[in-house]
C-alpha positions in Angstrom: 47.7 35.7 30.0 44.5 33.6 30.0 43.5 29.7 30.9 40.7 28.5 30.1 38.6 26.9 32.6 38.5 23.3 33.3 40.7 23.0 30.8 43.7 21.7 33.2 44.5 19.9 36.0 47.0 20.4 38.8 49.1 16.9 39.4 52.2 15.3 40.0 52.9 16.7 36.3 52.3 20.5 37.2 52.3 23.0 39.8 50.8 26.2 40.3 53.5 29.2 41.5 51.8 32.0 43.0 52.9 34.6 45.5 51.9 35.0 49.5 50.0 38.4 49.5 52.6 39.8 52.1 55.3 39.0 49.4 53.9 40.6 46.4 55.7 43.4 46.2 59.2 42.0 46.9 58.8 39.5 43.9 57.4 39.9 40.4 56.1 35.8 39.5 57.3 37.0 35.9 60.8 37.4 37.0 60.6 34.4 39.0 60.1 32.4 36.2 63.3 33.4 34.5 65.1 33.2 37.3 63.4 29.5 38.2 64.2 27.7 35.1 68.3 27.2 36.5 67.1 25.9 39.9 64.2 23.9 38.1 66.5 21.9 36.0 68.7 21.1 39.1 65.0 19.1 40.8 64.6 17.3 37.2 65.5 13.7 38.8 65.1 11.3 35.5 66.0 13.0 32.1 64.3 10.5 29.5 61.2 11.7 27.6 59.1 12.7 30.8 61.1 13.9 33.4 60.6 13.8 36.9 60.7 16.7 38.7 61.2 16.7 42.4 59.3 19.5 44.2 61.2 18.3 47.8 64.4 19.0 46.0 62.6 22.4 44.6 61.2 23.1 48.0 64.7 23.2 49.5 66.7 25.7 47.0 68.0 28.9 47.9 66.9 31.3 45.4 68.4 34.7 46.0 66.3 37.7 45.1 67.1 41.5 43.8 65.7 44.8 44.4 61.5 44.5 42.9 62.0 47.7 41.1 64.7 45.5 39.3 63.2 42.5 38.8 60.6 44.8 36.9 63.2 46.4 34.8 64.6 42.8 34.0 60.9 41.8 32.9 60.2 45.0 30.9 63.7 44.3 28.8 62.6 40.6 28.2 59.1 41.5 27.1 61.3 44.1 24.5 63.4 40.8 23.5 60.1 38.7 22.9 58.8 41.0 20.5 62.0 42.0 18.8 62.9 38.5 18.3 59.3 37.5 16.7 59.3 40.3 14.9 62.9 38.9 13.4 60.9 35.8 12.9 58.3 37.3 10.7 60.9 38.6 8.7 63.0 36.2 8.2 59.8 33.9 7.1 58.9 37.1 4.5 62.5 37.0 3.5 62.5 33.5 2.4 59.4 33.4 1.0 60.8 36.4 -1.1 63.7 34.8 -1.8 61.9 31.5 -3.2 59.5 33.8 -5.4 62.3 35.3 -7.1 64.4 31.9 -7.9 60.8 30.8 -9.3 60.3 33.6 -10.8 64.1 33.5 -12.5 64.0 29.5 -13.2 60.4 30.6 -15.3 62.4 32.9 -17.3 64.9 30.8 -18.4 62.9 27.9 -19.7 
C-alpha cells in the first residue's frame, strides 16, 4: 500500500488507525479493518450524503479480538477473495465484449 506524500490531511473527515508497538502482535490492522466496518457504522451519527462519524462513540466500543495467527488466516483468505473476484471481473468484462462482437458480427451477416 502506498500514500503519497502531502497528498492528505488528517481532520474531522479522517483518521489515521495504527497499532501501539506492544500490541502488534496480538492484532493484524488488516483484520481490524474488516472487523471495524460493523462497529464503524454503529458511530455514523447523520446518514445524509456526508456522514458524521463520531470517534467518542468509536472510542467507547468493545471490539472483541481472536487468536493473531487467525486473524492472519482470515486476512490471507480475503486477499484470495480480492483476486478471485477481479479476476471474475475481467472476465466477465471479456465475456461481454465477446458476446457484443458476435451479435455485430451476426447482425453484419444478415444485412
Amino acid at each position: 500500500m502506498f500514500i503519497d506524500k502531502g497528498a492528505f490531511t488528517i481532520n474531522d473527515h479522517a483518521y489515521v488507525l495504527s497499532v501501539k508497538p506492544e500490541y502488534k502482535e496480538y492484532v493484524d490492522l488488516e483484520w481490524f479493518s474488516y472487523v471495524c466496518e460493523k462497529y464503524t457504522k454503529n458511530c455514523v451519527t447523520s446518514k445524509d450524503s456526508n456522514g458524521t462519524f463520531n470517534k467518542e462513540i468509536f472510542l467507547k466500543e468493545q471490539i472483541e479480538l481472536i487468536d493473531y495467527e487467525m486473524q492472519k488466516q482470515i486476512v490471507k483468505k480475503k486477499r484470495s477473495l480480492h483476486v478471485i473476484q477481479a479476476k471474475l471481473k475481467c472476465f466477465i468484462a471479456v465475456l461481454g465484449k465477446t458476446e457484443n462482437s458476435v451479435s455485430v458480427e451476426i447482425r453484419a451477416d444478415r444485412y
